[in-house]
C-alpha positions in Angstrom: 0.0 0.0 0.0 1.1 3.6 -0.9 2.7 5.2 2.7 0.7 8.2 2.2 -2.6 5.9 1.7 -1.2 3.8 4.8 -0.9 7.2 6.9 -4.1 8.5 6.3 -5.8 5.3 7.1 -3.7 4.8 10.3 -4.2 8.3 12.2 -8.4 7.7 11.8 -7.6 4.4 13.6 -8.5 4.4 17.0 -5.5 4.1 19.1 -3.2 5.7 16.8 -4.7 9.0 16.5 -2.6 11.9 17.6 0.7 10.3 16.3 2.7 12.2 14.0 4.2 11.2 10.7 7.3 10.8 11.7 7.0 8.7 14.2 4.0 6.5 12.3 6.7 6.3 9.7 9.2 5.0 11.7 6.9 2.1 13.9 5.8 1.2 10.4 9.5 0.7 8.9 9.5 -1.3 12.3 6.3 -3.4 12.6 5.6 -3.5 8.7 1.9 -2.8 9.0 0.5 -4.5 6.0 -3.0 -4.9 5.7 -4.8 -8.2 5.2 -7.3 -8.7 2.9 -10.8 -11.1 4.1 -13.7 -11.8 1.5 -16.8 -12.0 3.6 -17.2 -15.7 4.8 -19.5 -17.6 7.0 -16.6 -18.9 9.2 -15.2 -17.0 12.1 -11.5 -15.0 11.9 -11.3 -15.1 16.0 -13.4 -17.7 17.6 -14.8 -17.0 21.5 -12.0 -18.5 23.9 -9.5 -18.2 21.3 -6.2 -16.9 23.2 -5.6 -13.3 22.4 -2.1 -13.0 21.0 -2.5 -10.1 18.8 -3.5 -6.4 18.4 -6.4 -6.8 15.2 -7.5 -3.5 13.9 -10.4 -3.8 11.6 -9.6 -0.7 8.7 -11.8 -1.5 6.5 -15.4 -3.3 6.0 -18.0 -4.6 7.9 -17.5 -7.5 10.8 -20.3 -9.9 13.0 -19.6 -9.6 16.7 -21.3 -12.8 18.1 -20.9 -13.8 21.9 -22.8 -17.1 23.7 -23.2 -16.8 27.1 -21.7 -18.5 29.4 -24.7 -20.8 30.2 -25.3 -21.0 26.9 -29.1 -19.6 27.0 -28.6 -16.6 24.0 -27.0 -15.9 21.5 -25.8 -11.8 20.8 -25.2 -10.8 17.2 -24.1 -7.3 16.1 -22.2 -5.6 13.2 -18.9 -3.7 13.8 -18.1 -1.2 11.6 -14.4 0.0 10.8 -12.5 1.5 12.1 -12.0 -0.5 15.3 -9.2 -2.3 17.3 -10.8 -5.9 18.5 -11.1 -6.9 22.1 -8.1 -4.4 23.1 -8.7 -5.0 27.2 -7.9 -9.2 26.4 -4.4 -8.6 24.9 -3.1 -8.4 28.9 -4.6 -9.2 32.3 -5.6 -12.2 34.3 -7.3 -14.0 30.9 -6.1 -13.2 27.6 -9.1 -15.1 26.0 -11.4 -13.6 23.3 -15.0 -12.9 24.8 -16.9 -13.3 20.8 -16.3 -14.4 17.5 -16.1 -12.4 14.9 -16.7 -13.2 10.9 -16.1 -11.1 8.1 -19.5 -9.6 6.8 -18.0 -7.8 3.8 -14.9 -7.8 2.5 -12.8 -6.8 5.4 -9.1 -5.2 5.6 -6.8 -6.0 8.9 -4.2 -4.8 10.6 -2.6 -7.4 12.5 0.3 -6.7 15.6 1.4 -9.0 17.7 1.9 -8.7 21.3 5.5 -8.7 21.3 5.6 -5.9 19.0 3.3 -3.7 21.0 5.3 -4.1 23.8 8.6 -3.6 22.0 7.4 -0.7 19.6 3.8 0.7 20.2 3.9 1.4 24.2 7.3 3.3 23.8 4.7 6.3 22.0 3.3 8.7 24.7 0.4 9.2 22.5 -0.4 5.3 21.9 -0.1 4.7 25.7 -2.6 7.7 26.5 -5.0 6.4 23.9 -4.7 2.8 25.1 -5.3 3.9 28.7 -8.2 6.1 27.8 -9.7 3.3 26.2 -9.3 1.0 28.8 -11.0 3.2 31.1 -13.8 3.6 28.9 -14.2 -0.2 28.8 -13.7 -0.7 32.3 -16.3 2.2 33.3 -18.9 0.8 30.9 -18.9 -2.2 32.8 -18.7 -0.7 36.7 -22.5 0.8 35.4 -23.9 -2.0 34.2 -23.0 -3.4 38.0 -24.4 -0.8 40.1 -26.9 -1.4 41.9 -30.7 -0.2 40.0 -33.7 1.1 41.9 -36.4 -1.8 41.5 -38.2 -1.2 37.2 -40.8 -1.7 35.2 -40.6 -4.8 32.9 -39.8 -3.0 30.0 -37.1 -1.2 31.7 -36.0 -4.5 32.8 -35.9 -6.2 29.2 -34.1 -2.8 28.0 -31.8 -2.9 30.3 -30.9 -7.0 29.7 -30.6 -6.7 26.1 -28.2 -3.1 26.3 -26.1 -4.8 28.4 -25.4 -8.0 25.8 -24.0 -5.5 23.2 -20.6 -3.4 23.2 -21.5 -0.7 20.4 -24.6 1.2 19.8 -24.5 1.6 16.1 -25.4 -1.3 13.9 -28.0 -3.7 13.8 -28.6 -6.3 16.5 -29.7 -9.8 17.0 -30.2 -11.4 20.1 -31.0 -15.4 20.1 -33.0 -16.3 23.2 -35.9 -17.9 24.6 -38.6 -16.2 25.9 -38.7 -18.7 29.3 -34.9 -17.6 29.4 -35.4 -14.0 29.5 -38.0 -14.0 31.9 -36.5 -15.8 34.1 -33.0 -13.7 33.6 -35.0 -10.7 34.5 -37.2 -11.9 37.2 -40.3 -11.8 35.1 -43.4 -13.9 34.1 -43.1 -15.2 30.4 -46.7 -13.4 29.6 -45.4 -9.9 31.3 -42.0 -10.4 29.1 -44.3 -11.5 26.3 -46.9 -8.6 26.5 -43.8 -5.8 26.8 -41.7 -7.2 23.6 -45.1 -7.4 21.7 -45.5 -4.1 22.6 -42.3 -2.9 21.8 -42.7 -4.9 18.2 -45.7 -2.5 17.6 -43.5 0.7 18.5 -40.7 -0.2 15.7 -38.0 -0.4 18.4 -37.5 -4.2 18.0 -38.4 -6.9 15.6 -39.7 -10.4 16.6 -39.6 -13.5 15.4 -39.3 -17.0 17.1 -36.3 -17.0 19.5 -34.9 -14.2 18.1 -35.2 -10.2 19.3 -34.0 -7.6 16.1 -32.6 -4.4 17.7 -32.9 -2.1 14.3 -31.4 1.0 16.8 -30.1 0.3 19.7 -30.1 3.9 21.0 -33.7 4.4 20.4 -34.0 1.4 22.8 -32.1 3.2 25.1 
């Protein structure tokens, strides 16, 4: 790829932004950031448990995010749109295990960095260490609020609240596989209350509804 193509498709990754060309220049002469082309395919790039060993940057297309539970009782599907780095919080810690698969949707183009070389040659830039912390922060103060604890809510609150909290990005469209028994009892429901509140919400346009399966067209609108 041109370098002046690969810098300008760099700095709008997340991550990288902020870096000069200079120094882009010289961690590319380093790393060789090459991008990898994906046709779209049924079949998984990074399967769920798969050992994180790399830094993946999605640059260009469209991915499927899908995560099973770990009771295996749903099923969430979402699209991930470019640009985006891929499970960045899993590449250190206590378990360095992706938490979904992901497929290629569309054509795809990826940036792939192992771990030794983000150690060696990314963390030495000021700027990619603030970034990296910034988003780890983020991640890790999305998930204190979902923990705190809520005052007691309606059902549909309830349901909201369930299905926002499968998903990691609002934009894109959203599928989540479950039962309705499941749900219910996930929420501390009846099936008919969980039943009359989804039907309701069918009418509204902020879900679709088909059997086993909950279509989140928006997910902010659901919000």
């Amino acid at each position: 790829m041109d370098i002046r193509l690969m810098y300008k498709l760099l700095t709008h990754m997340p991550l990288l932004q902020g870096i000069n060309g200079i120094e882009l220049a010289r961690i590319e002469e380093r790393i060789g950031l090459q991008t990898e082309e994906l046709a779209a395919s049924r079949y998984p790039f990074i399967t769920q448990g798969q050992p994180c060993r790399e830094m993946v940057f999605l640059v260009g297309g469209t991915m499927t995010r899908q995560t099973v539970s770990a009771d295996g009782l749903y099923t969430a599907i979402e699209l991930c749109y470019s640009p985006i780095v891929i499970e960045p919080d899993k590449l250190y810690g206590l378990s360095c295990q992706y938490g979904s698969s992901y497929r290629s949707q569309t054509d795809c183009q990826l940036i792939r960095i192992s771990k030794k070389q983000v150690g060696d040659h990314l963390l030495k830039s000021d700027i990619f260490r603030l970034n990296y912390l910034n988003m780890l922060s983020a991640i890790i103060q999305r998930q204190q609020e979902r923990l705190q604890p809520a005052k007691p809510a309606t059902t549909a609150e309830k349901i909201c609240r369930f299905i926002t909290g499968c998903f990691t990005h609002e934009q894109g469209e959203k599928r989540l596989q479950i039962k309705m028994t499941d749900l219910a009892e996930y929420i501390d429901e009846t099936r008919l209350n969980v039943s009359n509140q989804l039907n309701r919400m069918a009418r509204e346009g902020s879900i679709r509804l088909k059997r086993k399966e909950i279509t989140i067209p928006d997910l902010t609108k659901l919000k």
